[in-house]
N, C-alpha and C positions, 0 to 999 in steps of 0.2 A: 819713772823707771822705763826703760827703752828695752824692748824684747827681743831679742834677736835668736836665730838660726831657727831650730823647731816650734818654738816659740812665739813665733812671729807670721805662724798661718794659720789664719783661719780653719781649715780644714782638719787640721793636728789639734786643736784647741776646740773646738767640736767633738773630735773624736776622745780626746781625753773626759772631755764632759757627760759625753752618753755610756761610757765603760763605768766611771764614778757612780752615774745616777742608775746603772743596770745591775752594779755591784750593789748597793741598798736596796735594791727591788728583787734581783735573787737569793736574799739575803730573807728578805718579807715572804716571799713565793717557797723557800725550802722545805718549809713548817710539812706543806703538802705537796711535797716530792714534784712540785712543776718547774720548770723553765721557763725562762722572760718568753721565749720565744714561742712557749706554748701556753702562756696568759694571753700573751698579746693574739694568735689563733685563736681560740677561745672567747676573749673581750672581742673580737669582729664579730663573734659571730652570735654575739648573745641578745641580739633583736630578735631574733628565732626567725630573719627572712629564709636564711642559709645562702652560703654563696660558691657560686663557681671557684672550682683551683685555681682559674688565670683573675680572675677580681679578690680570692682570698692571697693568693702571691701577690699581689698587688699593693693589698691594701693593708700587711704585716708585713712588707718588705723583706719580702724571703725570693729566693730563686727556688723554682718548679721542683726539682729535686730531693732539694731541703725539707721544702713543703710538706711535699708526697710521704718523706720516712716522716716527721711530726706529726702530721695528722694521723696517718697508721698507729704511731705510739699513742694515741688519744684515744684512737679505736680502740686497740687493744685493752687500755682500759677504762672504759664505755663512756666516754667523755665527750666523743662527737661519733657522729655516724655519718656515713653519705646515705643520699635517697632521692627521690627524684624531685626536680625545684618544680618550686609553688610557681604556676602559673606557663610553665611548659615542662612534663611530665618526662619530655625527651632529652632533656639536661638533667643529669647529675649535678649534685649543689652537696656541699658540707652543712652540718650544723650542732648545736650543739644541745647535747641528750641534757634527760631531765637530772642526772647523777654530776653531768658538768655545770649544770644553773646551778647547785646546789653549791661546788666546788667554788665557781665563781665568789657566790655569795660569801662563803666563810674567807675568803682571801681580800676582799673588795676593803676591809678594814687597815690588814696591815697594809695594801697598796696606798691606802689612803692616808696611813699614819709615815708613812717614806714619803709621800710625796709634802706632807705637813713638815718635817722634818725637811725641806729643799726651803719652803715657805720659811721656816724657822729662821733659817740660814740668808736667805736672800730678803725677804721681807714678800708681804703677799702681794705690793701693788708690783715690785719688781720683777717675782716670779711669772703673774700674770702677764708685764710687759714683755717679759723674755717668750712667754707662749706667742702671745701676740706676733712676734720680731721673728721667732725660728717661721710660723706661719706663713709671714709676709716673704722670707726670705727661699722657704722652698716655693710659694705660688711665682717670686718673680723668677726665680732659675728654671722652671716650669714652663713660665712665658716664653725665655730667652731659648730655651731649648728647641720649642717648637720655630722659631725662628731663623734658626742657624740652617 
């Protein structure tokens, strides 16, 4: 079968796959009134290092602004705090309170049971391969970027 018009980019077909797989994952996250986008803050930050706004935008792919009102709505209820980062007391760093570990923890199953349900669907060595392949494919656009 030949794909054509939207169909036939890559980019569109990515995009249609991360709305699908964010649709069963907001779906999972509801239970307890979160947003993908405030699991995904949240899962950064739950090594308890705490991170900088410019390495936590970063590193949940949000732009600064975004950020700034989500993490506020977290504060507000007591789910991350800012305080000073471990190991220079002059940076401000995020992290996540002991009422968010706990949030995490009660959510970590249905994330786990959507993401079993992808495995279901694709098979696990395939889902794994697909990890693997999204990986490879953002480090080499990564590469290519810095080279342009």
């Amino acid at each position: 079968m030949t794909v054509s018009g939207l169909g036939s980019s890559l980019a569109y077909q990515l995009s249609r796959a991360e709305r699908s797989v964010n649709r069963g994952l907001a779906a999972a996250l509801a239970g307890e009134d979160l947003t993908v986008e405030q699991w995904r803050i949240m899962r950064a930050l739950a090594d308890g290092r705490g991170e900088s706004m410019g390495e936590l935008a970063e590193a949940v792919l949000m732009p600064h602004p975004t950020l700034t009102k989500a993490v506020d709505r977290l504060i507000d209820r007591a789910l991350v705090y800012r305080g000073p980062a471990k190991g220079d007391r002059r940076r401000v760093a995020v992290f996540v309170s002991e009422r968010g570990a706990e949030l995490l923890a009660r959510v970590d199953g249905a994330v786990a049971e959507q993401q079993a349900v992808i495995a279901g669907v694709l098979g696990r060595e395939r889902t794994a391969q697909l990890m693997r392949d999204l990986e490879s494919l953002v480090r080499a656009l990564d590469e290519t970027d810095l080279k342009v």
